[in-house]
Residue frames as a rotation matrix with the C-alpha (Angstrom) as fourth column:
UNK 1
0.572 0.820 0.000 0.00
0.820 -0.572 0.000 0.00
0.000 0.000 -1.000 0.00
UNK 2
0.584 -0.145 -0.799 2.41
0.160 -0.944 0.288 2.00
-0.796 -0.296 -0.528 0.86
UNK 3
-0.738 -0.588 0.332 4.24
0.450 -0.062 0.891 1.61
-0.503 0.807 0.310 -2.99
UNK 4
-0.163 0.390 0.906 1.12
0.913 -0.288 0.288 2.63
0.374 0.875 -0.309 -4.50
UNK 5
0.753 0.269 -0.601 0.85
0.497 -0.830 0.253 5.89
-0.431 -0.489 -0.758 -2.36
UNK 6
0.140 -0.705 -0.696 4.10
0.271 -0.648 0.711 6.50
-0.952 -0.289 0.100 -3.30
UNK 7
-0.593 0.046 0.804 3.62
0.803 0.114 0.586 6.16
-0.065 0.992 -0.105 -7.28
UNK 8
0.223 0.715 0.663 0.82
0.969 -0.238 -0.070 8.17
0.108 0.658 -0.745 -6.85
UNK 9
0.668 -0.406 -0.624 2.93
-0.016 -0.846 0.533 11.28
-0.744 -0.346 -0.572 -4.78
UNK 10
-0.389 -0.831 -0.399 5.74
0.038 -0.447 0.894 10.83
-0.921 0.332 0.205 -7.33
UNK 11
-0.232 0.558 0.797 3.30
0.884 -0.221 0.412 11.32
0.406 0.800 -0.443 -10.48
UNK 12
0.808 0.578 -0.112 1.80
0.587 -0.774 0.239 14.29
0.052 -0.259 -0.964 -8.44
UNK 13
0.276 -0.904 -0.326 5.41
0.349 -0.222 0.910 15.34
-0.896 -0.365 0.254 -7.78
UNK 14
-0.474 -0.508 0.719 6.22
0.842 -0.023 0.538 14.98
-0.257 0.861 0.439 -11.60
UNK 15
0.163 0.580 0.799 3.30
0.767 -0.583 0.267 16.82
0.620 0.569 -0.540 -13.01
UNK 16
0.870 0.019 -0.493 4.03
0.343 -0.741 0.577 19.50
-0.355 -0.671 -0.651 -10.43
UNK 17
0.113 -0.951 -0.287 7.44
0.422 -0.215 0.881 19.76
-0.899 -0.221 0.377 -11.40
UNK 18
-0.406 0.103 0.908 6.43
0.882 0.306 0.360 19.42
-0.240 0.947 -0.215 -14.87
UNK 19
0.463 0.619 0.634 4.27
0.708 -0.689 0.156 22.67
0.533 0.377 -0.757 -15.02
UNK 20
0.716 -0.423 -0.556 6.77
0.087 -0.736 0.672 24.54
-0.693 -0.529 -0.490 -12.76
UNK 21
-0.204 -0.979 0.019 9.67
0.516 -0.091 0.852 23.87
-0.832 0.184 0.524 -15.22
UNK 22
0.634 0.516 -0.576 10.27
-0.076 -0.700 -0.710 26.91
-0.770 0.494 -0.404 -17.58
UNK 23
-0.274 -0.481 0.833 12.69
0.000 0.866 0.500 24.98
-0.962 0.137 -0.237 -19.56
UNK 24
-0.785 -0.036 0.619 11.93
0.542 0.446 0.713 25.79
-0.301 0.895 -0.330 -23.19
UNK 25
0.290 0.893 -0.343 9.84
0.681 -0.444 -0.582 28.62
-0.672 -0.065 -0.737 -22.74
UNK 26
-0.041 -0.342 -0.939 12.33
-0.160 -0.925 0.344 31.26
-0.986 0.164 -0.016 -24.23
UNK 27
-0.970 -0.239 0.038 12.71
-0.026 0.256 0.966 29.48
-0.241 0.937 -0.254 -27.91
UNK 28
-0.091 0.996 -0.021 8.62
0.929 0.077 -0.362 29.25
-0.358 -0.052 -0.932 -27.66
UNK 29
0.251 -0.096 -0.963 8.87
0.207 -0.967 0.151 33.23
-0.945 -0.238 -0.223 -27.28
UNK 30
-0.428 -0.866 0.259 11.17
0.132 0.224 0.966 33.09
-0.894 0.447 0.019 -29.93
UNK 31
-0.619 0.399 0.676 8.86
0.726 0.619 0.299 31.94
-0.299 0.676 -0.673 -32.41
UNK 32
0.441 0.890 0.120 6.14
0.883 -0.406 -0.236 34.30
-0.161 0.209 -0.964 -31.93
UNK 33
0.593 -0.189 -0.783 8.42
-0.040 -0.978 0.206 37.30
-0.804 -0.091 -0.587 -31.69
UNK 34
-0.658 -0.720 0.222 10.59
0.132 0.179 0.975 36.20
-0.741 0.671 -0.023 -34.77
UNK 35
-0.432 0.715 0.550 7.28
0.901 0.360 0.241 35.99
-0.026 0.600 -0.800 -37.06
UNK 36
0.668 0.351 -0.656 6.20
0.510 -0.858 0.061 39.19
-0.542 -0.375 -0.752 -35.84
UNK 37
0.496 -0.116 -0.861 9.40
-0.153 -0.987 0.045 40.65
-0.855 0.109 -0.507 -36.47
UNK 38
-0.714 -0.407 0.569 10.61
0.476 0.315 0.821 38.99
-0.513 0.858 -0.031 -39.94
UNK 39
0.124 0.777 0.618 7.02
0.985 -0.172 0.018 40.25
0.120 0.606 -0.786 -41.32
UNK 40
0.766 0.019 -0.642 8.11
0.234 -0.939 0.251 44.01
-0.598 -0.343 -0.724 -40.06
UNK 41
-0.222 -0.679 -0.699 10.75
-0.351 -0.613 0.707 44.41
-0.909 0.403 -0.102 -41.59
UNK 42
-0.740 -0.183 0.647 10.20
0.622 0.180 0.762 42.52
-0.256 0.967 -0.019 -45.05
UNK 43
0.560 0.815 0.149 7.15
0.828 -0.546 -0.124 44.89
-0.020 0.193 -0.981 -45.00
UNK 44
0.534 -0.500 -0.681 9.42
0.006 -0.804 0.595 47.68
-0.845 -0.322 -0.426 -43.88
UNK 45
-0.797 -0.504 0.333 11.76
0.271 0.194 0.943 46.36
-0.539 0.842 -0.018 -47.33
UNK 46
-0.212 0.819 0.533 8.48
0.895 0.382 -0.231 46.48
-0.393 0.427 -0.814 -49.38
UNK 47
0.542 0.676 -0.499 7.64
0.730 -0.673 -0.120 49.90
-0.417 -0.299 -0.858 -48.38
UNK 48
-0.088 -0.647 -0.757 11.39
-0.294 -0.710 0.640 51.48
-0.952 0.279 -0.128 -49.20
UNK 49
-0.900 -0.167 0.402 11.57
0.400 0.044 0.915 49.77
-0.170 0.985 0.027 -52.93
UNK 50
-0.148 0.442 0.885 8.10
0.980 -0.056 0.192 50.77
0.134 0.895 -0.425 -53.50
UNK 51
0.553 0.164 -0.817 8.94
0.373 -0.926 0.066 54.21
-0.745 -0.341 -0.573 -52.23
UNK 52
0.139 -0.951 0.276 11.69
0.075 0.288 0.955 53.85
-0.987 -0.112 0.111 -54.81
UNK 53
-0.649 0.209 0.731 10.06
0.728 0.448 0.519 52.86
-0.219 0.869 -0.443 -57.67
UNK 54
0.738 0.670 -0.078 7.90
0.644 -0.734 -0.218 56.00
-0.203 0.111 -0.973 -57.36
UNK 55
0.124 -0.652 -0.748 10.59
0.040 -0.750 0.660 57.83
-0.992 -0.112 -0.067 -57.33
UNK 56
-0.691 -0.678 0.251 12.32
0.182 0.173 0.968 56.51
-0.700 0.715 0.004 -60.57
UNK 57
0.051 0.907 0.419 8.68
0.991 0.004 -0.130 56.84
-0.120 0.422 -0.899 -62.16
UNK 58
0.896 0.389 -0.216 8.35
0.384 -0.921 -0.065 60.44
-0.224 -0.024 -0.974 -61.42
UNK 59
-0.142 -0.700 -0.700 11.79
-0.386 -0.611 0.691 61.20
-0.911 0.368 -0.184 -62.81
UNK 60
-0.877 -0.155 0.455 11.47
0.331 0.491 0.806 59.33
-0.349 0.857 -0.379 -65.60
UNK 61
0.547 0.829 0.113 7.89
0.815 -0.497 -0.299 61.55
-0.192 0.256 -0.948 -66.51
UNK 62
0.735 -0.099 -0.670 10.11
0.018 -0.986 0.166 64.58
-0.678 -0.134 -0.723 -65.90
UNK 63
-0.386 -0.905 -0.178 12.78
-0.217 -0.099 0.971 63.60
-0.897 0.413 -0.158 -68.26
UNK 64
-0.560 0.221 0.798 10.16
0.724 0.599 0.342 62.37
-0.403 0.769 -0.496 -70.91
UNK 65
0.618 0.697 -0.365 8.21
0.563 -0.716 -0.414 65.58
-0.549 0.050 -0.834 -70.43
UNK 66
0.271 -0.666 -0.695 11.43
-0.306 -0.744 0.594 67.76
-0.913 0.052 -0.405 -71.01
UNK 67
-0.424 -0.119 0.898 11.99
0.695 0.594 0.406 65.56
-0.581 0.796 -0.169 -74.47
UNK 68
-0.011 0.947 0.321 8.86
0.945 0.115 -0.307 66.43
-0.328 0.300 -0.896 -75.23
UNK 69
0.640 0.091 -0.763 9.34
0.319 -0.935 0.156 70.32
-0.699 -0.344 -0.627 -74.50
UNK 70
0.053 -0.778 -0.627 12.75
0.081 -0.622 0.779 70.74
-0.995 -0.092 0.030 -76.77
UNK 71
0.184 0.051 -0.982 13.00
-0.582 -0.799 -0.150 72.15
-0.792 0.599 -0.118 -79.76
UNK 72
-0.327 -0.813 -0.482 15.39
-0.898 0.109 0.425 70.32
-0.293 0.572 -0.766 -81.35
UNK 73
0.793 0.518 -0.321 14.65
-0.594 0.775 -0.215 67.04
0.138 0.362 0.922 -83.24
UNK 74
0.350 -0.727 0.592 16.36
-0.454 0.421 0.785 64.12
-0.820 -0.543 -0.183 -82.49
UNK 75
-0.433 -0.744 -0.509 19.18
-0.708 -0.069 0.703 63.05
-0.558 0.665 -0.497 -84.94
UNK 76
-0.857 0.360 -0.370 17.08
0.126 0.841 0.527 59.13
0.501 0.405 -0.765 -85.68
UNK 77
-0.376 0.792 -0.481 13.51
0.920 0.257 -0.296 58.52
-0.111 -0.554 -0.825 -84.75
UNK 78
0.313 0.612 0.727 10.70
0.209 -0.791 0.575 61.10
0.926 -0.028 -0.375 -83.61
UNK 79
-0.291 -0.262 0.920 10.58
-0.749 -0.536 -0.390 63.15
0.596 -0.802 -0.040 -80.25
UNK 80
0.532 0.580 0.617 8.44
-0.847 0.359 0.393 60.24
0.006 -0.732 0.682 -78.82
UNK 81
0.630 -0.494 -0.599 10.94
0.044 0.793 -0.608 57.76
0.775 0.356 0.522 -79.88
UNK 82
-0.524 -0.729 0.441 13.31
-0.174 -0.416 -0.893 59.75
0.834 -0.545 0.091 -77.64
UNK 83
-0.083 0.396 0.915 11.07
-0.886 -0.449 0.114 59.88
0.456 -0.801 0.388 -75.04
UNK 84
0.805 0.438 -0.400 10.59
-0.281 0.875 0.394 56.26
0.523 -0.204 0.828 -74.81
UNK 85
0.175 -0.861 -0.478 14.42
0.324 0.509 -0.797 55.68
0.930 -0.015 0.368 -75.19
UNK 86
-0.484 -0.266 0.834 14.70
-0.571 -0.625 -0.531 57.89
0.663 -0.734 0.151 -71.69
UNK 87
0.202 0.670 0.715 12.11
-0.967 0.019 0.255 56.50
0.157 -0.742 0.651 -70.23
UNK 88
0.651 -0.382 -0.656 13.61
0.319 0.922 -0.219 52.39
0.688 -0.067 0.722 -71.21
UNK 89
-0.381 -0.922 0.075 17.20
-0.002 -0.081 -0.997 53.86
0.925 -0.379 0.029 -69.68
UNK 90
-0.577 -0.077 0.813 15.49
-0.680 -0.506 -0.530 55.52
0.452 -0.859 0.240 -66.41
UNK 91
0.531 0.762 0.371 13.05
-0.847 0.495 0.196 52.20
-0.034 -0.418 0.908 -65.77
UNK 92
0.323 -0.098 -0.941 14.67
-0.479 0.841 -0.252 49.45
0.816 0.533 0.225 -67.41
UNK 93
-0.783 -0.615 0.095 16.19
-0.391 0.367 -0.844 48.20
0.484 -0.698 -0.528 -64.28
UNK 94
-0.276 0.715 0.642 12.69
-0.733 0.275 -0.622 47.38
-0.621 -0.643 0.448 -62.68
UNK 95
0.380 0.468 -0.798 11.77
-0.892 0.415 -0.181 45.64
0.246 0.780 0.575 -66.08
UNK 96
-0.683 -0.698 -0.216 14.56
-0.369 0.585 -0.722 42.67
0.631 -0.413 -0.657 -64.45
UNK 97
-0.943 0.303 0.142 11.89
0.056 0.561 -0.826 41.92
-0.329 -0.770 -0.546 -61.50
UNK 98
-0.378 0.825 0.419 9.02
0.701 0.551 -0.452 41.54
-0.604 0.123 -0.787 -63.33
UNK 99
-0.387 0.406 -0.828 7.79
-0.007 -0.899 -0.438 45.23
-0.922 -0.163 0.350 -64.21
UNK 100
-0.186 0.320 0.929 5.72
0.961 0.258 0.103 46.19
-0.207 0.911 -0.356 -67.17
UNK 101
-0.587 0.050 -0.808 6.08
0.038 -0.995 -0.089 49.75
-0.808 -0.083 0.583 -68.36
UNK 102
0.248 0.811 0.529 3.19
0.937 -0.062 -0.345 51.57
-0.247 0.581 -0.775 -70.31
UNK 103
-0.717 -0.243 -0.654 3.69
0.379 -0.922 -0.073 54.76
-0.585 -0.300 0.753 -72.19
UNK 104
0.362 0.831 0.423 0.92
0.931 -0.342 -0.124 56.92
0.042 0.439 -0.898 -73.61
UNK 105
-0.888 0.056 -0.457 1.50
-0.059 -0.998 -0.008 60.84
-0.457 0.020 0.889 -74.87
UNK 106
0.233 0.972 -0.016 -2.28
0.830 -0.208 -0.517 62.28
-0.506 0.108 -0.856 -75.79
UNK 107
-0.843 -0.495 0.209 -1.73
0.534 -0.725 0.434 65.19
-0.063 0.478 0.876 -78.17
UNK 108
0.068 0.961 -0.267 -4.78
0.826 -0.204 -0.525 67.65
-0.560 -0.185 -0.808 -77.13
UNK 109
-0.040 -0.174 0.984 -3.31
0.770 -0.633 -0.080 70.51
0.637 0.754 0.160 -80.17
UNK 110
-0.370 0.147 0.917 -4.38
-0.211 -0.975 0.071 73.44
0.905 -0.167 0.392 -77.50
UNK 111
-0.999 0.042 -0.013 -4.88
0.023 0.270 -0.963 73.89
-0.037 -0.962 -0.271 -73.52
UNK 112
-0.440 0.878 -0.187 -8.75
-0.893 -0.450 -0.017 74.95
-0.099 0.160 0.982 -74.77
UNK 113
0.131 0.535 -0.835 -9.09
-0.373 0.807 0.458 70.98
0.919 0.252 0.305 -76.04
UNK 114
-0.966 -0.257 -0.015 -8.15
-0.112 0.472 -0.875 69.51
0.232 -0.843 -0.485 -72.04
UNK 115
-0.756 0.652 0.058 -11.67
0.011 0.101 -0.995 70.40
-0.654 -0.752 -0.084 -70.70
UNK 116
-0.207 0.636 -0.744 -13.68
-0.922 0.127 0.366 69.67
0.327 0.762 0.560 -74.33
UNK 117
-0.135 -0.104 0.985 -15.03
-0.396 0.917 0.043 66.49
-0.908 -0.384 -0.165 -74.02
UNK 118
0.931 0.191 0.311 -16.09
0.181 0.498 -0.848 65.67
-0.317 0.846 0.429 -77.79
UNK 119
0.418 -0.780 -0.467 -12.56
-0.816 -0.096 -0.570 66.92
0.399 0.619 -0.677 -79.06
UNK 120
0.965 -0.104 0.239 -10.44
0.086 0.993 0.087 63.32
-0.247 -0.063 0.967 -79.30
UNK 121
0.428 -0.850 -0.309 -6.74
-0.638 -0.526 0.563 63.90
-0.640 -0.044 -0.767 -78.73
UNK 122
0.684 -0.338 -0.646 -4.25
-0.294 0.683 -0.669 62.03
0.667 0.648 0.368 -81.40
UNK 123
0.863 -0.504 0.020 -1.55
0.274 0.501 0.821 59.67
-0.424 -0.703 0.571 -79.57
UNK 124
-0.028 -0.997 -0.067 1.83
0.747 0.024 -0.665 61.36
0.665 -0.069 0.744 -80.81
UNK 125
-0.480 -0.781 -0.399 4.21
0.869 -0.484 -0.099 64.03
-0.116 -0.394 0.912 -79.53
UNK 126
0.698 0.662 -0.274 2.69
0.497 -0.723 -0.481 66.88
-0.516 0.199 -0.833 -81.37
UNK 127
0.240 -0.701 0.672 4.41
0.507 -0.499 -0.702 70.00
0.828 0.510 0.235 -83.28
UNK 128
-0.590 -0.750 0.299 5.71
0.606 -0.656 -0.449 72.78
0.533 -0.083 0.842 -81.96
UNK 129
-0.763 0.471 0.443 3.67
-0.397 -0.882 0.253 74.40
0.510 0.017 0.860 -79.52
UNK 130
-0.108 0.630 -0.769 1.43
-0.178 0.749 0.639 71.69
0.978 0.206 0.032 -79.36
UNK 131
-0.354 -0.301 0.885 -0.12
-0.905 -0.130 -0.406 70.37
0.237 -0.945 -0.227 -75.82
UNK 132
0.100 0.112 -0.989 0.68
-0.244 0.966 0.085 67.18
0.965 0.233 0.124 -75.21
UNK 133
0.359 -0.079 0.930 -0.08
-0.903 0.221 0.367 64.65
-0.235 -0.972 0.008 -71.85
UNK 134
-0.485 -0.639 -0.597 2.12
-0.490 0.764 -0.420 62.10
0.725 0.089 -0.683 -70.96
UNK 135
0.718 0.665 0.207 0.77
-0.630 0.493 0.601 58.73
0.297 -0.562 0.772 -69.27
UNK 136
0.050 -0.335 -0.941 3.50
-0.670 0.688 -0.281 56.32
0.741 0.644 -0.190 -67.89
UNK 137
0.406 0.683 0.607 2.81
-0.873 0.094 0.479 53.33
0.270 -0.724 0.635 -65.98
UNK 138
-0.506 -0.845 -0.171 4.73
-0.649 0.504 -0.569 50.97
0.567 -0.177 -0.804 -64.26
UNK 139
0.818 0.534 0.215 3.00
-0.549 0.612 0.570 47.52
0.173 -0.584 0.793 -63.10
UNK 140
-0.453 -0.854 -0.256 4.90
-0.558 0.496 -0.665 45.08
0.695 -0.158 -0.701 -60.96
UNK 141
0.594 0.452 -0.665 4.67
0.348 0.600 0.720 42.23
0.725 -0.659 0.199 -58.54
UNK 142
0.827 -0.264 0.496 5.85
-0.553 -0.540 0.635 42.93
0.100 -0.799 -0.593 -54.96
UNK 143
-0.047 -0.983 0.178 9.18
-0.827 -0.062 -0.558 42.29
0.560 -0.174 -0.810 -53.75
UNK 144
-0.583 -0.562 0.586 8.62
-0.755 0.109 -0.646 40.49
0.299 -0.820 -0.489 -50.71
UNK 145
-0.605 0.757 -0.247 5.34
0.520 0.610 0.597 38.95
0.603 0.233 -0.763 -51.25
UNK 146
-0.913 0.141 -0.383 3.85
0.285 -0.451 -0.846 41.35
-0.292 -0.881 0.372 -48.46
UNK 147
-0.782 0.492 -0.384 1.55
-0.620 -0.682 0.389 42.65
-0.071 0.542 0.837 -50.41
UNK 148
-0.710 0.065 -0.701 0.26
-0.306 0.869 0.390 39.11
0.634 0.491 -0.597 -51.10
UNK 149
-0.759 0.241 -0.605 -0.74
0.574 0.688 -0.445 38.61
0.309 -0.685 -0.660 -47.99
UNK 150
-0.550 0.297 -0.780 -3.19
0.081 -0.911 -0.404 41.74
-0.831 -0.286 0.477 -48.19
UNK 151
0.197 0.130 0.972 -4.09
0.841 0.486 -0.236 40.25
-0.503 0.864 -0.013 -52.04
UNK 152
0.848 0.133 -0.513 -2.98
-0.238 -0.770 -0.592 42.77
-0.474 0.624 -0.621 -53.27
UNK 153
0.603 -0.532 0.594 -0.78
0.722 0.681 -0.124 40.94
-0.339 0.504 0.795 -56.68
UNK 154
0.043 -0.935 0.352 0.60
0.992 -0.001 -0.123 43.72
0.115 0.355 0.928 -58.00
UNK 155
0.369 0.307 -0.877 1.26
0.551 -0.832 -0.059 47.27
-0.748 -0.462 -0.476 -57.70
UNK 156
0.544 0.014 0.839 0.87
0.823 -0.200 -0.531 50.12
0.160 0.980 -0.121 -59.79
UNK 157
-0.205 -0.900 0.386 2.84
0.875 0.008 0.484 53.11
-0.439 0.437 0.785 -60.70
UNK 158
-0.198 0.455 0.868 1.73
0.979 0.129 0.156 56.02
-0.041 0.881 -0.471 -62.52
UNK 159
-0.654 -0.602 -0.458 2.63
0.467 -0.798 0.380 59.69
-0.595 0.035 0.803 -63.90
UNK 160
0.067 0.472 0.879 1.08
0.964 0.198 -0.179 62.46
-0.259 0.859 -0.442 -65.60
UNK 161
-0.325 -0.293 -0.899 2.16
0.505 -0.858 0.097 65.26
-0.800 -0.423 0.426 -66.85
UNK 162
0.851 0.223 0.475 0.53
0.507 -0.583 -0.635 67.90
0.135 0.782 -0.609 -69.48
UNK 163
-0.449 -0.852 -0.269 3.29
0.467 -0.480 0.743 70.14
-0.762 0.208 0.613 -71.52
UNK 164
0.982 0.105 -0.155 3.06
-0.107 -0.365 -0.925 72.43
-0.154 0.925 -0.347 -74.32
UNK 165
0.282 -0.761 0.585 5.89
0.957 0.264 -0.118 72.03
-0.065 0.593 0.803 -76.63
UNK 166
-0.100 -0.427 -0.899 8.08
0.332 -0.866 0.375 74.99
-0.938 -0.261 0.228 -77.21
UNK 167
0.789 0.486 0.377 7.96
0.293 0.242 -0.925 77.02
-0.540 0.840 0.048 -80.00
């Protein structure tokens, strides 16, 4: 009798000890605070490239606009040729992780045709003078996948500027 008393104190004994011992608690911790912070920062990564990629966008409008603006004709090609070729040089590097660049110039002949609605703009450069919007749009999947988890697949991009050509 007195072996099974004692089986049953050292089982009570164990499971006491057992739920006192903290023995593997810290690598538990671990876990949840690693997850936590691995998703902060690759979000925190996410946030600078696609702070980035705006960036390079909105220069790459301003350098396609300023094409657009000069006088001079380029030596091969048209003005919008040129513009593209700026706009391949100042993007092309995103085009490597997936990107898809759109460009659109609207040729509206006069600031009077912007707020017509029946007047239908042609899609080049224009002449001299001419007022012309630029559209350009940059689609990509996310870096990190972050986004993913928010469904959001891909993210856009996207400039516009109105110019008048010089005369």
């Amino acid at each position: 009798m007195k072996a099974a008393a004692r089986r049953r104190s050292s089982s009570r004994d164990f499971a006491k000890r057992y739920l006192r011992d903290a023995s593997g608690i810290a690598s538990i911790e671990f876990v949840f605070v690693a997850f936590i912070s691995i998703v902060l920062i690759l979000g925190t990564l996410e946030l600078a490239v696609n702070m980035i990629v705006d960036a390079t966008v909105q220069a790459a409008a301003q350098e396609a606009s300023r094409v657009g603006i000069t006088t001079s004709t380029p030596a091969t090609g048209t003005r919008q040729d040129a513009a593209r070729k700026v706009i391949d040089t100042i993007l092309g590097g995103w085009k490597l992780l997936g990107a898809t660049v759109e460009i659109s110039a609207l040729n509206y002949g006069t600031y009077g045709n912007l707020s017509n609605p029946a007047y239908k703009p042609t899609s080049d450069m224009g002449g001299l003078g001419e007022v012309i919007a630029y559209n350009i749009k940059l689609t990509m999947p996310g870096i990190t996948g972050i986004p993913g988890l928010f469904g959001i697949d891909t993210l856009t991009f996207q400039r516009n500027y109105i110019v008048q050509n010089e005369k």
